[in-house]
N, C-alpha and C positions, 0 to 999 in steps of 0.2 A: 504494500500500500504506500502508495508515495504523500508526499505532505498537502500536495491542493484536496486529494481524496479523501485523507483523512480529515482537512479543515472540512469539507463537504460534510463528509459522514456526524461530525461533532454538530455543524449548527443543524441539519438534519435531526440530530438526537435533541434539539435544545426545543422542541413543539412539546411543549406543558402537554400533559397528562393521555400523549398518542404516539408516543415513542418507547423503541423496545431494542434493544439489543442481544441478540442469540448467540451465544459462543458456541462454537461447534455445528458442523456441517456436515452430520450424518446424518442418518433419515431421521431422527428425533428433532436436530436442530430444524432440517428444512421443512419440516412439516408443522413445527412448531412458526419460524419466521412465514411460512405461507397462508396459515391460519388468523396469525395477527394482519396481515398485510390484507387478508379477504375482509377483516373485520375495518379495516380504514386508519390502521396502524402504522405507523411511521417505523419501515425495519433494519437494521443491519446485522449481518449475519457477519461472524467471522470465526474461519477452519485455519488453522495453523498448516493445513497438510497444502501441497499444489494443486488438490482437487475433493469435487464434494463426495459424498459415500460413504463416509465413513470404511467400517470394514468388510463393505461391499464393493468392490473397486473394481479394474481393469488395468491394464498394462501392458506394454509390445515388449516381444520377444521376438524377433526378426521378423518375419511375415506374419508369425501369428497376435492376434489380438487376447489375451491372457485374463480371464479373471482367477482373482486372489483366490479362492473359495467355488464350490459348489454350492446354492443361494437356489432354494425351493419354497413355494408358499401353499397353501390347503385355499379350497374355494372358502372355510369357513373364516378366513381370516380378511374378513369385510373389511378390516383398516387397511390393508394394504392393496387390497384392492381400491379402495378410496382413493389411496396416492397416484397409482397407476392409474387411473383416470385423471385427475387434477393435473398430473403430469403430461398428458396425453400418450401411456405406454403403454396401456393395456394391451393393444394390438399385438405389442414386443414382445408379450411375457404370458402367452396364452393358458389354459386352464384345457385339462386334457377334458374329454366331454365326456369321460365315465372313469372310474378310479380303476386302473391298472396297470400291476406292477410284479414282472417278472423278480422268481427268487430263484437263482439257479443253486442247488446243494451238490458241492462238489466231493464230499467226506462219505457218502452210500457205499456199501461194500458193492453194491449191483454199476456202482457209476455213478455219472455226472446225472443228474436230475434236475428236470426242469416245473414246477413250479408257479400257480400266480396269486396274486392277493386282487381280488377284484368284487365290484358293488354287481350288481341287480337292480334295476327300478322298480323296487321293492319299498314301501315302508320300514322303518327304522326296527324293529335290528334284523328280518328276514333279507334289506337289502344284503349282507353278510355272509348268509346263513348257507348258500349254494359254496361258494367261496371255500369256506371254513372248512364244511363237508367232506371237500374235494379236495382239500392240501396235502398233500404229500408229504410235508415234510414233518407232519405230527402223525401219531398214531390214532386209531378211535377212541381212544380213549381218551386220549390227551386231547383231541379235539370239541368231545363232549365235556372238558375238565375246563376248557379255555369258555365256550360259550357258560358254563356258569360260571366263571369269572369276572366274564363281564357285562350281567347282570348286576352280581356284586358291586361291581366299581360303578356303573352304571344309577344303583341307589347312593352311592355317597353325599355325601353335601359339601358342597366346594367350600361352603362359609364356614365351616366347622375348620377352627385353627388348630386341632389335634392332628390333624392330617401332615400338618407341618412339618411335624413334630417326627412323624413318623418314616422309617425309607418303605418304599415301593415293594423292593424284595422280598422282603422279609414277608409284607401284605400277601404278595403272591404265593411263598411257601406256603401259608399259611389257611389261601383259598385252593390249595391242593395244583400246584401250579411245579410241571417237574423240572428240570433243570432244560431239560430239551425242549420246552414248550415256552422257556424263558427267551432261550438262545433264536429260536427260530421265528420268535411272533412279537414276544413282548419289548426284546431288548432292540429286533429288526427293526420296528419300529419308534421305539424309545429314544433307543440310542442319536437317533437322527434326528430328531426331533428334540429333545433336551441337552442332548452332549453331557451321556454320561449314561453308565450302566444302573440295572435296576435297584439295584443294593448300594449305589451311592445316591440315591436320588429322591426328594421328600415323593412322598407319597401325594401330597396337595397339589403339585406339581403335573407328578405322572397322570394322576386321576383329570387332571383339567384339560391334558391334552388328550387321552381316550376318548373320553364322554364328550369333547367337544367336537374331536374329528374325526371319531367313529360312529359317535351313538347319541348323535344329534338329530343331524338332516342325512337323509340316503348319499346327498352327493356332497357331503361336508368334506370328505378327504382328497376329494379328487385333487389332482395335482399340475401346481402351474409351474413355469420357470421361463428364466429370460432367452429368447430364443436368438439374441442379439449379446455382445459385450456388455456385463453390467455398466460400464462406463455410462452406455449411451445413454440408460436409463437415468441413474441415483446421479450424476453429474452433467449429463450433455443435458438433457430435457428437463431436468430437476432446475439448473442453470437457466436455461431458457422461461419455465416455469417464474421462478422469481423476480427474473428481467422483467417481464412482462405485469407481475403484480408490485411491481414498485419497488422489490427491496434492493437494498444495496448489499452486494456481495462480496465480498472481499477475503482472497484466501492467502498462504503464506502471511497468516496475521495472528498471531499467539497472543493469547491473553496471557498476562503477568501477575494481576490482581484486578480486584473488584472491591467498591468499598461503598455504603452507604454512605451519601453528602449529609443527611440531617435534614434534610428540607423534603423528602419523598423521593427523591432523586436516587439514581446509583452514577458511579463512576467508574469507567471501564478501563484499565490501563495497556495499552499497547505499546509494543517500541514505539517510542518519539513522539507520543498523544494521548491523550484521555478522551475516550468520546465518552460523553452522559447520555444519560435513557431514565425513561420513568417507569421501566420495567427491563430488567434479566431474566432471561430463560437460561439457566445451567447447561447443556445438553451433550456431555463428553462425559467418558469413564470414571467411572467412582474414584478411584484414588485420585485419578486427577478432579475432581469436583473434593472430594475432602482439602486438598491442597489452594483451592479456591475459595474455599467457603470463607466467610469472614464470621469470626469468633457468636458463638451464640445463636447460631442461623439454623442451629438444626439441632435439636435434641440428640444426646449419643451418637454427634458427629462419628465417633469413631469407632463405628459399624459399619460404617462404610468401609472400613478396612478389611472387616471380616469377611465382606463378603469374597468367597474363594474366585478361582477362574477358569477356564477347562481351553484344553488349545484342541486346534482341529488340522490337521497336516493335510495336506491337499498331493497328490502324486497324480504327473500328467506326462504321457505317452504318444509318443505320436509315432505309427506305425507307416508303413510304406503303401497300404491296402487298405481297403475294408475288414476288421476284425467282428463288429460289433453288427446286429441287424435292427438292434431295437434304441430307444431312446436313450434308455438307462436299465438299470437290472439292480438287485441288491440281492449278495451273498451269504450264502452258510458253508461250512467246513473249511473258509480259508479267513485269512488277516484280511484280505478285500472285505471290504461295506458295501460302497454303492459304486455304482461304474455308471458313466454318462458321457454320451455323446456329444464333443464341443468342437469339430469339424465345423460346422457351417458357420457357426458363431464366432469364430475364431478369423475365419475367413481362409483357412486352408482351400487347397484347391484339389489338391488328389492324397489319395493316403488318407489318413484318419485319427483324429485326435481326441485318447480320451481323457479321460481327470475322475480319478479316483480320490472319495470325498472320505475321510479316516478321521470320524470324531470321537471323542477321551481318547486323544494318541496320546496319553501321558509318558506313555512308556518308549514312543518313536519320533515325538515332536523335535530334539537334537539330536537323532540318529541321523551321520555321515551320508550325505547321496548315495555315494557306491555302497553301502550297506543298505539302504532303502532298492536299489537298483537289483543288486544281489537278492533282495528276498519276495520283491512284487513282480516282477518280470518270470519269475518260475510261476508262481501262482495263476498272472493272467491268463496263461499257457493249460493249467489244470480248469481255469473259468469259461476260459474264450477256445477254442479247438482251432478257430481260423488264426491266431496269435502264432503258430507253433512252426509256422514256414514263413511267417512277415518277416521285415527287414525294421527294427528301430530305429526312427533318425534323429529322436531328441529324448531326453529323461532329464526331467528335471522336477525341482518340488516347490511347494509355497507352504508356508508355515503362519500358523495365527497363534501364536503359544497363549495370548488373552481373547481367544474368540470368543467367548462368554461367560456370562458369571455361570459359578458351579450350582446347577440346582441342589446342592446337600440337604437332608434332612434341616431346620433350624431356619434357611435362608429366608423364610416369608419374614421373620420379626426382622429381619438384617436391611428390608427393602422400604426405604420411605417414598413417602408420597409425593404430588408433585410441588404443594406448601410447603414454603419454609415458615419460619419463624422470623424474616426480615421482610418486612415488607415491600413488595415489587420483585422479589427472588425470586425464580419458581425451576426445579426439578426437571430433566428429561432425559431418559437411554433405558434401552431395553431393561439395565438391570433397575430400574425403579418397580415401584410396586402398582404393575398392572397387572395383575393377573393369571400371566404369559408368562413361559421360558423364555430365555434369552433368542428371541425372533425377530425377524423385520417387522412380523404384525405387531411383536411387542416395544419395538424402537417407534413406529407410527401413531401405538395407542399411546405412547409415554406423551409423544410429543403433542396430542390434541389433549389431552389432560392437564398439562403447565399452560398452551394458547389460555384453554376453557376460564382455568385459572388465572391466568394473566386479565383477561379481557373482563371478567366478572369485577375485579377491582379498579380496572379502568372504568369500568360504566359503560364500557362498551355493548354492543349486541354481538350474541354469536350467530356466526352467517350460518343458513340454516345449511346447507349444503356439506357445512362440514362434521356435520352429524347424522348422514345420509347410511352412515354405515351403519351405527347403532340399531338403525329401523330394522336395517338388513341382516344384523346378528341373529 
C-alpha cells in the first residue's frame, strides 16, 4: 500500500458511525467486508499475504495452475453456496446432481474392490438405505450395526454441550460400531470432513456433521468443488466482487496493532499509517487474533491458544496418461484418502494430474518428498491399475501443517463468538464458534455473524439477501 492509498483509505475510514475495517482476506474476512459494504458500509479490507483466500489459494508451477489443498463443499452448506453466488462462481464450482462417490478397497484377500456411497430420491434416511445395503466393504452385519447407529446419532441434540465433552469413538464403540465399520464409513467420511480420526474428535462435532449431511435432506451430501483454480474463485472474483461493492482492498498490508481511540472509534496500525474505523472485524487465525486483541477484549483471551490444529498434506502427481476414469475416488486398505482429478483445472493438456488430499497427516506433514515419493507412488499402482505402465513427470507436495483447528473433545468451550467485549471488535474464521468444523461453510458462516454483529451496533439494516441462506438451511 503506498502512502496516497493509505491517506485514501484513512479519510475513507474517518465517515462517523459507516466505517469498518476487516483485517484478513480469507473467506471470513471477504464475506464479512462484502456484507458490511451491501449494508452501505464504508470498507477496507486488509491480507498481509499477495493474494485473497486465505488457505484456499492457487499457484503456478510451470504450466500447471496448483491449488494449495483439495477444497470440497456439501449442497447442505447454504453459506457457501451464498458466496459463490455473491461472487458470481457458482457456475465454477458445481454440485454433482446426486451424491456419488467411488470407494475403491485395495487390502481384500479376493483383490482390488470397487465400491460406492450413493443417495436414492428417496426420503430421508431410505434415501441411504439401497447404498448401505449394497456396500461391500462392510459385512451384514456390520451394515445393519451402522444403520442403527445412525438412528442413534440421528436423535442426539446438537445443543446438548455434553456432547463436547465427549470423543466420537469411543460413542461408536459403544453403539456396537466394529473397528472395520469405523475405518471404512465412519472415519471415510469423518476424516475429510473434520480432519481428524474418530477417537480424537468431540463427538458434538462429528454428530453435527452426520445428521447435517447425511440425515437431513436426501440431497444434503451431495458434492460440489471448484472445477477451475481456487484462485479464480476466493481471489480473482472474490477481488472483483468487492471492487464493485465499494470496498477498498488492499493486500501485502499487515496489521501491527489495533487499539481503541476512546471516542467509539478503533485505530488500525499499518506500516507507515493508522487508518480509523468505527468498526473491526478480526478475521485471521486464533493465535494470531490473540496477539491482536487489545487487553480485556475477550474473556479467557487465552483459549485461544488452546485451541489445537490438525495439518493436511496434499500429494500431487502428474502422470504421462490417463490413470484415473472418474472424478475423485476415496480409499481403504492403503495410506491414500481421497484421489481427484485436477487435469483440467490445472490446465494441463495431455497426461493427467492428480492430488491426493491426506488429512491428520500428523505423522507425514514433515516427511522428506522422496520418502512421500517412495511410499505413495507404490500405493497408486495397488489403487489405480492404469498407474503401473504411466511414465511420472512431476511429484511434488503442498503442506498446510495449520489447516484447521483440531476438532478434540473440549474444543466447543475453547470457540468464542463473534462479540467481543470492546466495542466495534467483532470475531471471524472458521475456528470461531459457528457450529461447523473447520470449513469454508464454517469461514463464511463466521464471517456473516461479526457483518450481523457489526451492523446491528451501527444501526444499520441487514441486507436481506444476505441471509438468503439461513431460509435455505
Amino acid at each position: 500500500m503506498n502512502d496516497e492509498q493509505l491517506a485514501d483509505a484513512s479519510e475513507a475510514s474517518g465517515l462517523s458511525g459507516r466505517t469498518a475495517v476487516v483485517v484478513g482476506g480469507g473467506l471470513a474476512g471477504v464475506t464479512s467486508a462484502l456484507a458490511l459494504a451491501d449494508a452501505g458500509v464504508r470498507v477496507t479490507l486488509l491480507e498481509g499475504r499477495p493474494r485473497l483466500g486465505g488457505l484456499a489459494f492457487s499457484f503456478r508451477r510451470g504450466e500447471l495452475t496448483v491449488d494449495n489443498g483439495q477444497h470440497v463443499y456439501l449442497r447442505c452448506c447454504t453459506a457457501y453456496r451464498w458466496f459463490l453466488e455473491r461472487i458470481e462462481g457458482s457456475a465454477l464450482a458445481p454440485l454433482q446432481e446426486r451424491l456419488d462417490v467411488p470407494v475403491v478397497d485395495v487390502a481384500r484377500p479376493e483383490g482390488r474392490r470397487l465400491g460406492r456411497l450413493r443417495r436414492d430420491p428417496l426420503p430421508v434416511p431410505l434415501h441411504l438405505g439401497r447404498s448401505l445395503a449394497t456396500y461391500p466393504h462392510l459385512s451384514l452385519a456390520e451394515r445393519a450395526g451402522v444403520g442403527r447407529a445412525a438412528l442413534a446419532l440421528k436423535g442426539l441434540d446438537l445443543a446438548d454441550p455434553r456432547l463436547d465433552a465427549q470423543d466420537f469413538g469411543s460413542w461408536l464403540t459403544a453403539h456396537g460400531q466394529s473397528a472395520r465399520a469405523v475405518e471404512a464409513l465412519w472415519d471415510l467420511v469423518g476424516v475429510a470432513t473434520l480432519n481428524a480420526v474418530a477417537g480424537d474428535c468431540s463427538l458434538g462435532l462429528a454428530a453435527m456433521v452426520f445428521k447435517t449431511g447425511l440425515l437431513s435432506e436426501p440431497g444434503a451430501a451431495d458434492i460440489g468443488w471448484a472445477h477451475v483454480p481456487l484462485g479464480d474463485l476466493h481471489d480473482r472474483l472474490a477481488r472483483k466482487a468487492l471492487d464493485s461493492a465499494g470496498v477498498r482492498t488492499e493486500v501485502r498490508t499487515r496489521v501491527t496493532s489495533l487499539r481503541p481511540d476512546g471516542n467509539g472509534t478503533w485505530s488500525v496500525q499499518v506500516p507507515g499509517e493508522t487508518l480509523r474505523a468505527d468498526t473491526v472485524v478480526l478475521a485471521v487465525p486464533q493465535r494470531e487474533a490473540y496477539d491482536l486483541l487489545p487487553d480485556g477484549a475477550l474473556d479467557h483471551a487465552e483459549r485461544l491458544l488452546e485451541i489445537g490444529t490438525a495439518p493436511i498434506l496434499n500429494v500431487h502427481v502428474v502422470y504421462d496418461r490417463k490413470v484415473l476414469d472418474t472424478p475423485f475416488l476415496a480409499a481403504l486398505g492403503t495410506p491414500v484418502q481421497w484421489v481427484f482429478d485436477r487435469t483440467a483445472a490445472s490446465g494441463l493438456r495431455d497426461g493427467q494430474y492428480l492430488a491426493l488430499s491426506q488429512s491428520a497427516a500428523h505423522d507425514e506433514i514433515d516427511a522428506p518428498v522422496a520418502a512421500l515419493r517412495e511410499r505413495y507412488l507404490p500405493e497408486l499402482q495397488r489403487l489405480l491399475p492404469g498407474t503401473r505402465g504411466a511414465g511420472v513427470r512431476d511429484f511434488f507436495v503442498t503442506r498446510e501443517r495449520t489447516a484447521t483447528f483440531a476438532p478434540a473433545p473440549g474444543v466447543g468451550r475453547l470457540r468464542p463468538g463473534a462479540r467481543t467485549k470492546a466495542p466495534g471488535l467483532y470475531l471471524a474464521g472458521a475456528w470461531t464458534a459457528t457450529g461447523w468444523p473447520a470449513t469454508m461453510e464454517s469461514a463464511v458462516r463466521s464471517g456473516v455473524s461479526a457483518a450481523d454483529a457489526a451492523l446491528s451496533a451501527l444501526g444499520r439494516p441487514r441486507p436481506r439477501h444476505l441471509f438468503e441462506f439461513e431460509e435455505a438451511a
